[in-house]
Phi, psi and omega in degrees: 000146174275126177284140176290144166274153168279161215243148184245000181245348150283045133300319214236304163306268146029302194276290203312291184294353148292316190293329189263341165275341174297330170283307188296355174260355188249008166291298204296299204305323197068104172234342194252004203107167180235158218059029165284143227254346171316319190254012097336327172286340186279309176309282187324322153321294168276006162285312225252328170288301202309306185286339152298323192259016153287285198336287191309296207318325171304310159311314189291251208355306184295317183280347152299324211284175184276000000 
């Protein structure tokens, strides 16, 4: 059977579409309050972590393979 290479731009989707649903639920719920500036700041957070670390987790994989 054939193995998937990891993909570097569903990675990047992935990353996007985590952030965004963690802000629209912590939007919906009001957890931080409402009209709060907070669960933006968190989506951006996991914007600003994840596509570096699509990026890198991609470089190790390319430099392993033969």
């Amino acid at each position: 059977m054939r193995t998937r290479r990891f993909s570097t731009s569903m990675g990047i989707a992935f990353t996007l579409l985590t952030a965004g649903v963690v802000v629209q639920v912590t939007d919906q719920l009001e957890i931080f309050g409402k009209n709060s500036v907070i669960p933006l700041i968190i989506g951006l957070v996991i914007i600003v972590v994840g596509i570096p670390f699509v990026f890198l987790l991609r470089r190790i994989l390319q430099t392993k393979e033969p």
